[in-house]
C-alpha positions in Angstrom: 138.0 -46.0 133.4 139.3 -48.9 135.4 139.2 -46.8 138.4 135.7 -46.1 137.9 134.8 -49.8 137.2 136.5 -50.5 140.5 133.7 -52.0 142.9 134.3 -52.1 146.8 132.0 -53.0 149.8 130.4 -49.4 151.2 133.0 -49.4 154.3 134.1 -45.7 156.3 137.2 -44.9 157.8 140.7 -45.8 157.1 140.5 -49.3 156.1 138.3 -48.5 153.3 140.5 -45.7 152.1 143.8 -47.5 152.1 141.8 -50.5 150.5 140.2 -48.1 147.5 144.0 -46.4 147.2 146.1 -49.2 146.8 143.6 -51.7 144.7 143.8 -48.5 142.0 147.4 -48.3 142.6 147.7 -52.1 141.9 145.9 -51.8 138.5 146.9 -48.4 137.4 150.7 -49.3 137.9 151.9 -45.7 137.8 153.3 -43.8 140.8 152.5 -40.2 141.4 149.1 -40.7 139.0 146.5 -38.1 139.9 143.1 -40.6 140.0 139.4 -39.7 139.7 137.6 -38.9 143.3 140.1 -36.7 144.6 143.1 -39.5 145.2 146.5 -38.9 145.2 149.4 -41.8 145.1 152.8 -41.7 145.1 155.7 -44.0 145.8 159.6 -43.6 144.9 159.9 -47.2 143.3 157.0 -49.9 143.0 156.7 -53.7 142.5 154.1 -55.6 141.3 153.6 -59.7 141.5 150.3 -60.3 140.1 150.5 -64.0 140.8 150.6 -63.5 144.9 148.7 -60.8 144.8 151.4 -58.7 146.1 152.4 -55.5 145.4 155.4 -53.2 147.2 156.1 -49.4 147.4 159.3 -48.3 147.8 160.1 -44.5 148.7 158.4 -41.6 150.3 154.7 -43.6 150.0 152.2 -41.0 149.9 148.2 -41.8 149.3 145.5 -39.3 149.3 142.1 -38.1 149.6 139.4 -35.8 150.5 139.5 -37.2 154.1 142.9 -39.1 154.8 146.8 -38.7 154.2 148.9 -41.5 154.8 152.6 -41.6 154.4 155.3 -44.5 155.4 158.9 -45.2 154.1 157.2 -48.5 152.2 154.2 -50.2 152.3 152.9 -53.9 151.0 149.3 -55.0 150.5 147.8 -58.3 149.5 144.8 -58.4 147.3 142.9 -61.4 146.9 141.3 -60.8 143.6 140.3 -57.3 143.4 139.8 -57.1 146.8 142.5 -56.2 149.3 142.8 -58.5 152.3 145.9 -56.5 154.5 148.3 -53.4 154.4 151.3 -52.9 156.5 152.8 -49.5 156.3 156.7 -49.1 157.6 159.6 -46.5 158.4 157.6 -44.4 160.4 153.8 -44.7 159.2 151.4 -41.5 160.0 147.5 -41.5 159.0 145.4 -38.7 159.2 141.5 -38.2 159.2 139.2 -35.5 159.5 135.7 -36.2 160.3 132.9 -34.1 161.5 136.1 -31.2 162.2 138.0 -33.7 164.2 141.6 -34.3 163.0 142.9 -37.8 164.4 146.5 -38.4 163.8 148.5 -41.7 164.4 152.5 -42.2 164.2 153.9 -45.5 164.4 156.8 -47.6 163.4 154.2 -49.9 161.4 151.1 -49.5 161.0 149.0 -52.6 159.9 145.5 -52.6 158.1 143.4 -55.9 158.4 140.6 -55.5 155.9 138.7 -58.2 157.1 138.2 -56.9 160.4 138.4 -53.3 159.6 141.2 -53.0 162.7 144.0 -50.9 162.3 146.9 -52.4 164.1 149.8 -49.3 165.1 153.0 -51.1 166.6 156.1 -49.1 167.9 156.2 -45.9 169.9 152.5 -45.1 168.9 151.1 -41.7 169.0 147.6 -40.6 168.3 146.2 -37.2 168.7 142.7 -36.3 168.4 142.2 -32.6 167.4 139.0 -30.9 167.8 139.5 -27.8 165.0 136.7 -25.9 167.0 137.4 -26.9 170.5 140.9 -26.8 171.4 140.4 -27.8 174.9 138.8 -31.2 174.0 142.0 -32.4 172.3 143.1 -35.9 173.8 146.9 -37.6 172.6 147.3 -40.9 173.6 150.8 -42.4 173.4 151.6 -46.5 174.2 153.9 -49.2 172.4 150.8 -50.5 170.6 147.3 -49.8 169.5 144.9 -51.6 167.9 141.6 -49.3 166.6 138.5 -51.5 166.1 136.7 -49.4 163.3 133.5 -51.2 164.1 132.5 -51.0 167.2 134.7 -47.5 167.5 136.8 -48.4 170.2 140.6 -48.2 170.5 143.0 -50.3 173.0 146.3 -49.3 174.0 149.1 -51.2 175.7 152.1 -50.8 177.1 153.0 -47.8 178.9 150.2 -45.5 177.9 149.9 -42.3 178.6 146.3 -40.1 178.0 147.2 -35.9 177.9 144.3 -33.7 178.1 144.7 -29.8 178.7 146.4 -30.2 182.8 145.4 -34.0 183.2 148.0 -36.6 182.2 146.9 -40.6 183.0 149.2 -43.4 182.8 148.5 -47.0 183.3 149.9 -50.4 181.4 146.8 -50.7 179.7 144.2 -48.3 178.7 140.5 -48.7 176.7 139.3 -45.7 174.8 135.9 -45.1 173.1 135.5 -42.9 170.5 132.0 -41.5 169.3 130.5 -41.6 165.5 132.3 -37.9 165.7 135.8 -39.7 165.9 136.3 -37.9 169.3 137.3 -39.6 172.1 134.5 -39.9 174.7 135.6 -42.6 177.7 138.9 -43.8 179.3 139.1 -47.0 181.3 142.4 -47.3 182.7 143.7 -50.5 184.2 146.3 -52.6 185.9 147.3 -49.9 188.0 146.2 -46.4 187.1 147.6 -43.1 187.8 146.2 -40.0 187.5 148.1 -36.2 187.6 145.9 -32.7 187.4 147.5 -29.5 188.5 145.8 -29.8 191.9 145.1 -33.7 192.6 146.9 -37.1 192.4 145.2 -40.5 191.9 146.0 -43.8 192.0 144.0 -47.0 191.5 143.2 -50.6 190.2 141.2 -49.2 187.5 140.4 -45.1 186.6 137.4 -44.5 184.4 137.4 -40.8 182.8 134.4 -39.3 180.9 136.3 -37.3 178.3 133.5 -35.5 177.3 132.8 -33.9 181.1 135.6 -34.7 182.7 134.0 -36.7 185.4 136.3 -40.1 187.2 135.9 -42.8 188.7 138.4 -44.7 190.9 137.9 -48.0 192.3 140.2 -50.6 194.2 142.5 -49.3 196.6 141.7 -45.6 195.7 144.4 -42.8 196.7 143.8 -38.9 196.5 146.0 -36.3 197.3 144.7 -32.8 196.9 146.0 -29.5 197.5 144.5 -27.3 200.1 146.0 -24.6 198.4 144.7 -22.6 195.6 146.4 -23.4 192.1 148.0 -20.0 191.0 146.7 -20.7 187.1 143.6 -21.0 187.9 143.3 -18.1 190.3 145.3 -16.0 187.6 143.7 -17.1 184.8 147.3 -18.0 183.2 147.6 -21.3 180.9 148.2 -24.1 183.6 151.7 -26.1 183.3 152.1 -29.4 183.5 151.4 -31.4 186.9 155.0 -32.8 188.0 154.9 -36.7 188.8 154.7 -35.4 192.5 154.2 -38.5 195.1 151.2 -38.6 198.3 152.1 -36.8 201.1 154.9 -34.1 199.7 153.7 -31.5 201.5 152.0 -31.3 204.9 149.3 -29.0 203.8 148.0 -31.3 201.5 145.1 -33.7 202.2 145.4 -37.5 201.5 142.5 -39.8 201.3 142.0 -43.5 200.7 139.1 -45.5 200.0 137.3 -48.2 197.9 135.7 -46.2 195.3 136.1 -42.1 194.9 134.2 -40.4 192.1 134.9 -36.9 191.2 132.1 -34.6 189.1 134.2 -32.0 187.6 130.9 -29.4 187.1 130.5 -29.1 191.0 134.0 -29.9 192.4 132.9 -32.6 194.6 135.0 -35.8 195.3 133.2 -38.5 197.2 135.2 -41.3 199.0 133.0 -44.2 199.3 134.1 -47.2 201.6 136.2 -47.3 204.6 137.4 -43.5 203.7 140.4 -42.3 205.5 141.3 -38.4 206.0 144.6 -37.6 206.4 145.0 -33.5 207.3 148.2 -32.2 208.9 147.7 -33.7 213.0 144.5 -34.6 211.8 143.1 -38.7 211.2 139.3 -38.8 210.0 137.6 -42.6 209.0 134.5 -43.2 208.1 132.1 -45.3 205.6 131.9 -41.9 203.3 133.8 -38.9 202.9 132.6 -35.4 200.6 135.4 -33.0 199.9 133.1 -29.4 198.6 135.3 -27.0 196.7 135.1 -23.2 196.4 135.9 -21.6 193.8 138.3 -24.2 192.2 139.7 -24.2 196.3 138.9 -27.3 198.4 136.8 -25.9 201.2 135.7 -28.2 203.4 135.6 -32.4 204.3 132.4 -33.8 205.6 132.6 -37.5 206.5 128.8 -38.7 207.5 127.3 -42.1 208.6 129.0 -42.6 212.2 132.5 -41.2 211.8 135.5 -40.7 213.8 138.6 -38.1 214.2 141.7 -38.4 216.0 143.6 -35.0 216.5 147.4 -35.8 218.7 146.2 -37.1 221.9 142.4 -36.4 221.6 139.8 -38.6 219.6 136.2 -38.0 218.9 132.9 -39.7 217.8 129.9 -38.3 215.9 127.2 -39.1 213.3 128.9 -36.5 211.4 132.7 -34.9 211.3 133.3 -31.7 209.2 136.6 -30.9 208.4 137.6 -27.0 207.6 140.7 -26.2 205.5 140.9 -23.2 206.0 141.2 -22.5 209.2 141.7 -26.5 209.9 139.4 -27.1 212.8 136.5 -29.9 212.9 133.5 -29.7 214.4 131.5 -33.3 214.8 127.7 -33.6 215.5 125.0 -35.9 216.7 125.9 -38.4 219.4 129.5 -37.3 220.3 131.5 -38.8 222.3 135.5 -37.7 223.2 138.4 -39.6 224.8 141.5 -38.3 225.9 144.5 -40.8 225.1 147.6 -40.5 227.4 151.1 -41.8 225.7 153.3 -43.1 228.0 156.9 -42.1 227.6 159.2 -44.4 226.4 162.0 -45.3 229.2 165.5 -44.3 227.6 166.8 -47.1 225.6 170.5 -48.2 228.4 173.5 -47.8 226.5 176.2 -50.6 226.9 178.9 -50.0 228.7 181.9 -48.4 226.3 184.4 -51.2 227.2 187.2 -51.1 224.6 186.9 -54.6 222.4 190.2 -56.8 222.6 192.8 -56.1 220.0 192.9 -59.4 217.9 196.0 -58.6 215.7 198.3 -58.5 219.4 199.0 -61.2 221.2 197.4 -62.7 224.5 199.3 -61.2 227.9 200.8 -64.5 229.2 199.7 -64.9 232.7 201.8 -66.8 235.9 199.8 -70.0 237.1 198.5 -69.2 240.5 200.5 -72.2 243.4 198.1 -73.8 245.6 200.6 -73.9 248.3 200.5 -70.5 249.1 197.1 -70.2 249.4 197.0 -73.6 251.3 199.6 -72.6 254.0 197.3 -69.0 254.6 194.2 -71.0 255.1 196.0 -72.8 257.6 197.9 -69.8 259.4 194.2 -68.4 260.0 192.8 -71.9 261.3 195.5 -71.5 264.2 194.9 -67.9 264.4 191.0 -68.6 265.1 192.2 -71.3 267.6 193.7 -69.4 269.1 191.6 -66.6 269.6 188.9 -68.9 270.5 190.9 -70.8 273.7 192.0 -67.2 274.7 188.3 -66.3 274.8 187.3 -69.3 277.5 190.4 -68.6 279.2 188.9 -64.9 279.9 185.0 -66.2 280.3 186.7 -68.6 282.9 188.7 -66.2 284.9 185.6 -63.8 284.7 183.6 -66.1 286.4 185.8 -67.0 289.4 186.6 -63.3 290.1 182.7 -62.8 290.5 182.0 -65.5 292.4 185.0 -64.0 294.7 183.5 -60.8 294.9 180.3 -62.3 296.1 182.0 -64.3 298.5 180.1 -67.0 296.9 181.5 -70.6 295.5 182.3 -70.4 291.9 179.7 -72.3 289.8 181.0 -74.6 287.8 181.7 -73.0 284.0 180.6 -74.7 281.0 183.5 -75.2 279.6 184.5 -76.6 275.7 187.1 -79.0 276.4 187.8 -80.2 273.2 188.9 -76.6 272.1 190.7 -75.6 275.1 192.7 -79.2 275.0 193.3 -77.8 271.1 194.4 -74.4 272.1 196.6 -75.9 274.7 198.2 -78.2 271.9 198.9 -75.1 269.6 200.5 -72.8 272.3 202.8 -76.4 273.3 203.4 -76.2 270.0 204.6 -72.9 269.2 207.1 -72.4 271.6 
């Protein structure tokens, strides 16, 4: 009767649950009571304070009803009047809902109801998985330190290390925004701050990643990285359940083909990437730019590059111009078309760098070799010895010149001309040889 006298504001989803579970708990005062319209409480231990407006449950909490299950350690709720205001669920909160055959599951440390707003705050190693009974492929988990689910406007934010799973794709990012349809089903991922994104054949990076759940479509923009395997993905080819991409990092393996660019959009029905924006190719030797870049698949197989609107490709020591470059993967060749033009680029070598010569550093632990001051004597007195001796050799030299000249003019019959001759160093070569004797 008091349950049926009970009068709440016609609200969906959890928040109006908890609030219709706990107000009949607060008045019914009786754990483990079976209540009218399918609901189910129970609680180890309970207390009640009336005056506050605050009641406690102690003890393996469990509420529910023909749409949610919730279960914590304890719980507290605040009514104000017969209305409740807040819940906060702790010791490892869970709430389950199925709606429209989707199952949506969330495991927290706390989990916090504000009835006012209708949000549902989930704090501590968070984990939400969305279940499609029907579609098994479709199911998303999202995990994070916190999320906060606005009821309202269906949309859930998630912070702190979040990480989105879906089938092969995993996304990570420090921050993530997710909208959920009237079906409870997730339908769009932003991702932001720094976005990563891992399938079994293709790496992304970004500022922000953008994923339409529902067809599997992205969108990348702000310094936009892709690195996509040329190969074929055994799974696919096989048909075998794919595994889990490994956190693999750009440019691993040379076969695989790296690409940059503003914005890149992937449509996942045709298998068509599109680089937009100062696109760059990297392909084993090969370097394509250019203002757009299409990467066509084949049968789940990248197939080919085509990079349009007055592109470039360099290939080692060749580089060429054309309205349009295609790239082949398989075999890797290019061909470019419409206004080509080719250069040849020569690298010089690089001279040898000189070593230094291997001279053998001073030992600084033994002491300096003492060395004999040089005398200036010596040196002085052999300076002079080889003044005299150059005297000498010089007055010797006139003598000669002098004698030469008087025994031609003799031979000639002829008076001797008169010899030019140095006086001042024959009158010093005379002094030395007086000397010496």
């Amino acid at each position: 009767m008091l349950v049926a006298a009970l009068r709440f504001p016609t609200k969906t989803g959890f928040a109006y649950s908890l609030g219709l579970l706990l107000a009949a708990l607060f008045l019914l005062g009786c754990p483990g009571w079976a209540l009218a319209n399918n609901v189910y409480i129970a609680a180890g231990h309970q207390h009640l304070e009336p005056l506050n407006g605050m009641t406690t449950l102690d003890g393996g909490v469990v509420i529910k009803t023909d749409t949610a299950t919730m279960s914590a350690g304890s719980a507290q709720m605040v009514l104000s009047g017969s209305a409740p205001q807040s819940l906060v669920m702790n010791g490892g909160a869970s709430m389950t809902r199925l709606e429209n055959n989707v199952e949506q599951t969330i495991h927290a440390n706390q989990v916090a109801v504000d009835f006012a707003t209708n949000d549902v705050n989930a704090q501590g190693s968070v984990s939400t998985q969305m279940a499609d009974k029907g579609k098994p492929a479709d199911n998303v988990t999202i995990q994070s330190d916190d999320q906060v689910f606005d009821q309202t406007n269906h949309v859930m934010r998630a912070i702190g290390h979040v990480k989105v799973t879906k089938g092969d794709m995993v996304a990570t990012s420090p921050e993530a925004v997710i909208t959920m349809g009237d079906d409870g089903q997730a339908k769009k991922a932003l991702f932001k701050n720094g976005a990563k994104l891992v399938s079994s054949d293709q790496i992304l990076t970004a500022e922000l990643i953008t994923i339409d759940l529902a067809t599997g479509d992205i969108y990348a923009e702000k310094n936009t990285r892709s690195q996509i395997k040329s190969k074929p993905d055994d799974a696919k080819q096989t048909g075998k359940k794919p595994q889990p991409a490994p956190a693999a990092k750009a440019g691993d393996t040379k076969d695989d083909v790296e690409v940059t660019a503003d914005f890149q959009e992937l449509n996942q029905d045709t298998g068509t990437l599109i680089a937009n924006g100062n696109a760059v190719v990297n392909y084993g030797d090969f370097i394509a730019k250019g203002p757009k870049a299409t990467f066509y698949s084949e049968n789940n197989t990248l197939d080919h590059i085509t990079l349009t609107n007055r592109a470039e490709i360099v290939d080692n020591d060749r580089r060429v111009i054309g309205d349009t470059v295609i790239i082949t993967i398989d075999p890797r060749q290019f061909t470019a078309k419409g206004n080509v033009q080719s250069f040849m680029q020569t690298k010089q070598k690089a001279e040898p760098e000189k070593k230094p010569d291997a001279r053998p550093e001073p030992d600084a632990s033994q002491p300096a070799a003492k060395t004999k001051p040089v005398s200036a004597k010596p040196a002085a007195a052999k300076t002079g010895s080889n003044k005299t001796s150059n005297n000498k050799t010089s007055a010797h030299q006139s003598a000669q010149a002098v004698s030469a000249t008087v025994q031609s003019a003799k031979a000639t019959k002829q008076a001797p001309p008169k010899p030019a001759i140095n006086q001042a160093a024959l009158n010093e070569a005379l002094m030395l040889e007086e000397a010496s004797r």
